[in-house]
C-alpha positions in Angstrom: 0.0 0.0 0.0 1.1 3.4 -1.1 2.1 5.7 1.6 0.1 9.2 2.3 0.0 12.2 -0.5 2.3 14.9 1.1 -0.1 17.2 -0.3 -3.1 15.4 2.2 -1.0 15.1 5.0 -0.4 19.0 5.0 -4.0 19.4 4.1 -4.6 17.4 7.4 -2.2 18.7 9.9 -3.7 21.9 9.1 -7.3 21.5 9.1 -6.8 20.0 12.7 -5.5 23.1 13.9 -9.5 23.8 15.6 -9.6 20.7 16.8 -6.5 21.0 18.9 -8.5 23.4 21.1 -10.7 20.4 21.8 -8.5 17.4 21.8 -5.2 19.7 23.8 -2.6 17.6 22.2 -4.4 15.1 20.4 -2.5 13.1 17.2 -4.0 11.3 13.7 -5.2 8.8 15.0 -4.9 5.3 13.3 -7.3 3.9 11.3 -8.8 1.5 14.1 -11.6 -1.0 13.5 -15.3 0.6 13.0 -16.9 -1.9 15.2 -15.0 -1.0 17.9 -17.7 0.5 20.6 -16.8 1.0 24.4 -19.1 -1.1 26.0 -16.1 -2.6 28.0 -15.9 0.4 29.8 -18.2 0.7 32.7 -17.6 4.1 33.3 -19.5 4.7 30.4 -22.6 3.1 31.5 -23.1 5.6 34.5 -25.4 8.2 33.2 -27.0 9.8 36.5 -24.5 11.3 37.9 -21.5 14.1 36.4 -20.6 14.9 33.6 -24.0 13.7 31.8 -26.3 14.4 34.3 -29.1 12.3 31.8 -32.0 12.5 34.5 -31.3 16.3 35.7 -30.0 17.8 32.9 -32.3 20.3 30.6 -34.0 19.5 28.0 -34.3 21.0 24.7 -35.5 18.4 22.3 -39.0 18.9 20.5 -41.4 16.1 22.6 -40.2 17.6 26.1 -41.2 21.1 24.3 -44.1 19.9 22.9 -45.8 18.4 26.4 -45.0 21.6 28.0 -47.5 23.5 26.0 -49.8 20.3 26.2 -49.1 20.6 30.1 -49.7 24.4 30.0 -53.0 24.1 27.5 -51.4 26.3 25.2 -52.6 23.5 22.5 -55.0 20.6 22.6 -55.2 17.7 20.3 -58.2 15.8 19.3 -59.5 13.4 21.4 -62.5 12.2 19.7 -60.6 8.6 19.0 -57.0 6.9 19.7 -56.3 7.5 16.0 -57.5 11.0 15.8 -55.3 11.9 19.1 -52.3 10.0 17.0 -52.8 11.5 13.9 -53.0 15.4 15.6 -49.9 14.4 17.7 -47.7 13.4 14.3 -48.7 16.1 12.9 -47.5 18.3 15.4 -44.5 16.9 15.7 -44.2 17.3 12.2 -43.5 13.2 11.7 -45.4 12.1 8.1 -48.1 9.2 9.3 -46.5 7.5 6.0 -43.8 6.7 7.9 -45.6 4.2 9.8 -44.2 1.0 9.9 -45.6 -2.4 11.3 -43.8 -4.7 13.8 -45.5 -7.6 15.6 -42.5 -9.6 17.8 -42.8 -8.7 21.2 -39.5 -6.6 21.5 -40.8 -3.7 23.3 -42.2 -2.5 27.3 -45.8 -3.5 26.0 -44.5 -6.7 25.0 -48.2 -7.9 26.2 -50.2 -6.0 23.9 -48.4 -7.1 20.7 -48.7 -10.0 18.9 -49.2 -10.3 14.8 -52.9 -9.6 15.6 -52.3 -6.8 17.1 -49.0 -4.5 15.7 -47.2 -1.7 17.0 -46.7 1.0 15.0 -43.8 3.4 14.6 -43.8 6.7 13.0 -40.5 9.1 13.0 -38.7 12.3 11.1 -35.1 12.8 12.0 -35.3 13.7 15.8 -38.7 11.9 17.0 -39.6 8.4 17.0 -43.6 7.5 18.7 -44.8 4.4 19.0 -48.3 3.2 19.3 -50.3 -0.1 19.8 -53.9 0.0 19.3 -55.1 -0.6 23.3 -52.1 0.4 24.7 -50.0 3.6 25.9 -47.9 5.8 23.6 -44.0 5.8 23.6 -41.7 8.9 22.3 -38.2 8.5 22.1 -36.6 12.1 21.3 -33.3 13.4 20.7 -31.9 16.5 23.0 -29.0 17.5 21.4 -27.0 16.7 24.8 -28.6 14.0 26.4 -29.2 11.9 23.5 -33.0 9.7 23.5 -35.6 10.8 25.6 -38.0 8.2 26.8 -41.4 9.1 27.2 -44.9 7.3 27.9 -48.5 8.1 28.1 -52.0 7.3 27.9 -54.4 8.7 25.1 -56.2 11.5 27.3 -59.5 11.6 27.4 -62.3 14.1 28.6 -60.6 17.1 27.5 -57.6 16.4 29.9 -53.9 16.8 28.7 -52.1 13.8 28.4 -50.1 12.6 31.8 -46.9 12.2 30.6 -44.4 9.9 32.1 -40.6 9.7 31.1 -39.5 6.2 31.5 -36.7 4.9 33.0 -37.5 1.4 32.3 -36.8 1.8 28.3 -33.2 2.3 29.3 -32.9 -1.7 30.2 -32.4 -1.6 26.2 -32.2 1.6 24.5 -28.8 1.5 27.0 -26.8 -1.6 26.4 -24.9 -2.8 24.4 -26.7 -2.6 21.5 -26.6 1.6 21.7 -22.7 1.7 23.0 -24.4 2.2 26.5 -25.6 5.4 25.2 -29.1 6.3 25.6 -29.9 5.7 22.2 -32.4 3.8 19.2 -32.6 -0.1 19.4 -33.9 -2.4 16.1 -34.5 -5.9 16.4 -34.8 -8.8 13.8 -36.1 -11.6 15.0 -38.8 -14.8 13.6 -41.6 -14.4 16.6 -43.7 -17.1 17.1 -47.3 -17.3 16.3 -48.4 -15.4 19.6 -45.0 -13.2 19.3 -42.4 -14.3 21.0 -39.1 -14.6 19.6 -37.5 -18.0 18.3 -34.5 -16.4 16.4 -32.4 -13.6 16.1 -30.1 -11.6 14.2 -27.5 -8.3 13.8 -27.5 -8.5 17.4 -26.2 -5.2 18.7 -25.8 -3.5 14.8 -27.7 -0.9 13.5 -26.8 1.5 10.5 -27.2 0.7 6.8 -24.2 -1.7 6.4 -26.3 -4.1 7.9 -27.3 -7.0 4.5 -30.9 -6.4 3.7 -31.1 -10.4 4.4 -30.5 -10.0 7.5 -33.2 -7.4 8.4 -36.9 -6.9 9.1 -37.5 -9.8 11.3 -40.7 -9.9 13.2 -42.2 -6.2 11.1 -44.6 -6.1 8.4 -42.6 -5.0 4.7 -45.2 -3.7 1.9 -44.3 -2.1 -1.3 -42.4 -2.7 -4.4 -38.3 -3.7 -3.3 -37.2 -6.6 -5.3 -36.0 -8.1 -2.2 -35.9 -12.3 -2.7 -35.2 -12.8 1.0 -35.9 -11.5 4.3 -36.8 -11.8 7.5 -40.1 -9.7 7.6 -43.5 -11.3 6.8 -42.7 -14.0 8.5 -43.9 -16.4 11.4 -42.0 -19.7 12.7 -42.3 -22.5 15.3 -40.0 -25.2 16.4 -40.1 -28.5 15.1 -37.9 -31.2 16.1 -35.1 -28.7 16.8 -35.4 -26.5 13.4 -36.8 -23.6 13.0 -39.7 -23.6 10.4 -41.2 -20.7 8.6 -44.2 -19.8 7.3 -45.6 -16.1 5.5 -47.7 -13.7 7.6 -49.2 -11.5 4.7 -49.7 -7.9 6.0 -53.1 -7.7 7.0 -54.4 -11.2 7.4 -54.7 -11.6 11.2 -55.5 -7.7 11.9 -57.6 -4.8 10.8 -55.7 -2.1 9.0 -58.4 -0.1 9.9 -56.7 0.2 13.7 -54.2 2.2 11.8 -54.2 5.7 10.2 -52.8 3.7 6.7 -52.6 0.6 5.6 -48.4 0.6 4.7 -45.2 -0.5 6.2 -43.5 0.5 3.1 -39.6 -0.9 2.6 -38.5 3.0 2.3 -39.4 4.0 5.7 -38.0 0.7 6.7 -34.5 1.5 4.9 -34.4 4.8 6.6 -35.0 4.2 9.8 -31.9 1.8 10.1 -30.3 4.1 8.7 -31.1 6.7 11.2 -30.3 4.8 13.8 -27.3 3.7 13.1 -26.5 7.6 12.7 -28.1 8.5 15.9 -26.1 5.8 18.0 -22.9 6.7 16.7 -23.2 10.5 17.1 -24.7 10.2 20.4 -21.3 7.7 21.8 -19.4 10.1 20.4 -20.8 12.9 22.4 -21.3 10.9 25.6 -17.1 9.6 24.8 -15.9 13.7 24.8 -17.9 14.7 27.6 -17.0 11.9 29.9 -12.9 12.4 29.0 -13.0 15.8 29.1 -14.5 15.2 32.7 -12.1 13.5 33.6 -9.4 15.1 32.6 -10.6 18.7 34.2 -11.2 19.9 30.3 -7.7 18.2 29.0 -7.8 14.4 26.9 -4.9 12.3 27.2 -3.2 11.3 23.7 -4.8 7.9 23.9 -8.2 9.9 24.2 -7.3 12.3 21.6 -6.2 9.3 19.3 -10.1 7.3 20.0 -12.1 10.7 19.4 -9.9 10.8 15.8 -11.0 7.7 15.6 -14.8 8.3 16.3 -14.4 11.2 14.0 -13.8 9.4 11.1 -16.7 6.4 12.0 -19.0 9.2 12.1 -17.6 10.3 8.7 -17.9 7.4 7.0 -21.3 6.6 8.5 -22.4 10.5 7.0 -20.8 9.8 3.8 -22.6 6.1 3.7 -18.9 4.4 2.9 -20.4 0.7 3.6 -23.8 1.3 2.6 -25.4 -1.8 2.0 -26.5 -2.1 -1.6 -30.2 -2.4 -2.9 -31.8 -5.1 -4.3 -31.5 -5.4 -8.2 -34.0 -3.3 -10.0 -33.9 -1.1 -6.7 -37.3 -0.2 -4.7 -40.3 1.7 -5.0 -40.9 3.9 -1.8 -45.0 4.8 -1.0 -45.1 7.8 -2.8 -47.0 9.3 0.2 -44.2 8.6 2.2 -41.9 10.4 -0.6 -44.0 13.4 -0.9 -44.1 13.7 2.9 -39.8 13.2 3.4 -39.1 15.4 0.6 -41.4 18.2 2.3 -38.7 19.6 3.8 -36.0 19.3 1.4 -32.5 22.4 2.2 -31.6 22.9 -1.2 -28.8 25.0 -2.7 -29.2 27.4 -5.3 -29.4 24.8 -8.0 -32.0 22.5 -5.7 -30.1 19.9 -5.1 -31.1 18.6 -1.8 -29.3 15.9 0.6 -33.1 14.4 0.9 -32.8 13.7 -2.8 -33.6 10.3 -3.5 -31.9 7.1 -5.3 -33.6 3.7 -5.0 -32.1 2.5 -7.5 -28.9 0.7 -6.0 -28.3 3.2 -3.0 -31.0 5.3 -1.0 -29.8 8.7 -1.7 -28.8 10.4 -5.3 -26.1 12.4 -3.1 -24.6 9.9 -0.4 -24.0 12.2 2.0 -26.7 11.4 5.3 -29.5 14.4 5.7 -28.9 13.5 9.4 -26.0 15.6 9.5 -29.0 18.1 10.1 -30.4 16.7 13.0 -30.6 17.6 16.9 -28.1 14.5 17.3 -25.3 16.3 15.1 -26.0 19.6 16.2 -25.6 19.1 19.9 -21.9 17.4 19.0 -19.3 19.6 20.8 -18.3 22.5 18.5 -14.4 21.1 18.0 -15.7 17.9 17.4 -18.5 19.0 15.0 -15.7 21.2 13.2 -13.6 17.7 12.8 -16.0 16.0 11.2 -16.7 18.4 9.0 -13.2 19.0 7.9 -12.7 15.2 7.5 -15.8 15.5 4.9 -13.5 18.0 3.3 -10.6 15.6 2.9 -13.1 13.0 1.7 -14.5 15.2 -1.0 -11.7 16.5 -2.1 -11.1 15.5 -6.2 -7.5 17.1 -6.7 -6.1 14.7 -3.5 -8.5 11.6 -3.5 -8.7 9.9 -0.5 -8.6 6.1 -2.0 -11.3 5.3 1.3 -14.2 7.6 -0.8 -12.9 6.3 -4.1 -16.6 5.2 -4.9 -18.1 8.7 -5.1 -17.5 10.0 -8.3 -16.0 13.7 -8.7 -19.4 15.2 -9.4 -21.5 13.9 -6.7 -18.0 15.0 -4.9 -18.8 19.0 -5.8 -22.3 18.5 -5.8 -22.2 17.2 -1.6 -19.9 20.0 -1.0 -22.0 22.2 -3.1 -25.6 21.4 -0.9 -22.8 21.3 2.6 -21.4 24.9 2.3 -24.9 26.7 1.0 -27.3 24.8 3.6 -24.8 24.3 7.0 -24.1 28.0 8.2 -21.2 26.5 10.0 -19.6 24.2 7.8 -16.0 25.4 7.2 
């Protein structure tokens, strides 16, 4: 392997010049494994106390906002039925209700009320995710830009009353494991439930992000739409026979009434984006959690092995944004709900020639310009400011086309210009 460019290794000593205020002596670091996470430390698992502070500390994400002015009576939703209260709620939150997507294995706090006659449903934009079963309570998980996921939990009001609204501790048994990095963060499971729901097999135990093989995905949810997909785990019911596990189809809509629902979807593209998401939420929030707990512990200074692992998680986030190991689409591609796709590209940033990150592929990768939309979100904007400024100087390097970083070699030069294009016109920030 050819050594570094002199030209890049210039380019790089000097665009970490900001982050030296941060890191306070930090080096490159080296090229470490991505699936490195720090769930052997169990320093990192202690989020009551200082420097996160998770149960005490402010909040400033859009649910906690939202049920203030519920709280207050400075709005009301409609009450008239559970999916009219849903419906007003989404909407508020500004979370399309074609995002809803289907799952019936019992891998969630109201494990009782879900079974493939009766899904849960999950609706989500970039910083809220709400789930609802028909009987049952509703969940919100929301992003704070410095506490990473919210839990919340609540009955459908009724008489007129605002909504009692509980934040949960109890979700953190698995939104803060393993599975997260011990972050507070989002949690997707596949798995073949039984006939009544509960789980027989499992896979991608403690993965999420779109490197994950579409094979190995959707276990225990409900997939509709066109996607070309010849195998996966969604659709599907087993039992045990003998020792082996036997499948057989559960067709969307044949042991429950879509009517229970606001529509009758679980389309594949709200499906591919939310593991996406995820796995974008989960590394930005480790990230953050990782810089706040060594800067604590160093009184505001990281030792060069800390400096050396936030380089490292600088350049996983990187890769993540600039989907380097992006799983590839089925031949032929997908067709996402174009309800769905009218409500996503809603709220498009565009630059001056309207090109927007939101812009849409499906034909071997998700997005025509593969650099993540998340980069928007509460998640990346509550990143410390050095560490923000890192990543985005190590999206410079990557788009560079007179020095090519051989690691981005797969984005061609004009989806190279047209990223950095839609970067400097719609980020107010970015160097």
């Amino acid at each position: 392997m050819s050594g570094p460019h002199p030209m890049r290794s210039l380019t790089r000593l000097i665009a970490l010049g900001g982050f030296i205020a941060f890191l306070l002596g930090s080096h490159v670091a080296s090229d470490a494994s991505d699936e490195s996470r720090f769930e052997d430390n169990d320093d990192f698992a202690i989020l009551e106390g200082p420097p996160h502070h998770y149960w005490t500390r402010p909040l400033n994400d859009r649910f906690t906002r939202l049920s203030k002015d519920l709280a207050a009576g400075r709005l009301s939703l409609d009450q008239s039925s559970d999916i009219a209260f849903l419906t007003d709620l989404l909407n508020e939150l500004a979370i399309p209700v074609s995002s809803q997507l289907l799952v019936y294995s019992t891998t969630s706090l109201q494990l009782r009320f879900i079974s493939p006659r009766n899904p849960r449903a999950v609706y989500f934009n970039e910083d809220v995710y709400v789930g609802f079963i028909p009987g049952g309570r509703i969940e919100i998980i929301s992003i704070d830009p410095e506490a990473g996921a919210i839990f919340y939990i609540f009955d459908v009001p009724r008489d007129n009353r605002p909504p009692v609204v509980e934040r949960s501790n109890r979700c953190m048994n698995c939104h803060a494991d393993a599975s997260t990095g011990n972050v507070p963060g989002l949690v997707l499971e596949s798995v073949v439930p039984g006939r009544t729901g509960g789980s027989l097999d499992a896979f991608r135990r403690n993965e999420s992000g779109h490197a994950i093989p579409l094979g190995e995905r959707f276990g225990g949810w409900h997939v509709t739409g066109a996607h070309n997909l010849e195998k996966h785990w969604g659709n599907l019911i087993g039992r045990m026979s003998n020792g082996e596990l036997l499948t057989q189809p559960l067709e969307p809509g044949t042991r429950f009434d879509w009517s229970k629902y606001p529509v009758a979807t679980s389309d594949i593209l709200p499906h591919l984006l939310l593991e996406h998401q995820s796995g974008f939420v989960n590394r930005t929030i480790e990230a953050h959690y990782r810089a706040r707990s060594y800067l604590h512990e160093g009184n505001g200074r990281l030792s060069p092995e800390q400096a050396d692992e936030m380089n490292r998680q600088a350049r996983l986030i990187t890769r993540y944004l600039l989907f380097a190991d992006e799983a590839p689409l089925p031949k032929g591609g997908i067709e996402g709900d174009l309800g769905f796709v009218e409500q996503f590209l809603a709220a498009r940033k565009t630059d001056s020639m309207n090109r927007s990150l939101k812009d849409l592929n499906l034909d071997n990768r998700l997005l025509k310009y593969r650099c993540s939309y998340m980069i928007y979100s509460a998640a990346f904007r509550g990143l410390p400011e050095g560490f923000r400024q890192q990543v985005y100087r190590r999206i410079q390097e990557a788009l560079d086309t007179q020095n090519p970083d051989p690691d981005y070699r797969y984005l061609p030069n004009a989806e190279k210009k047209a990223i950095a294009a839609i970067l400097h016109e719609t980020i107010p920030d970015f160097p």
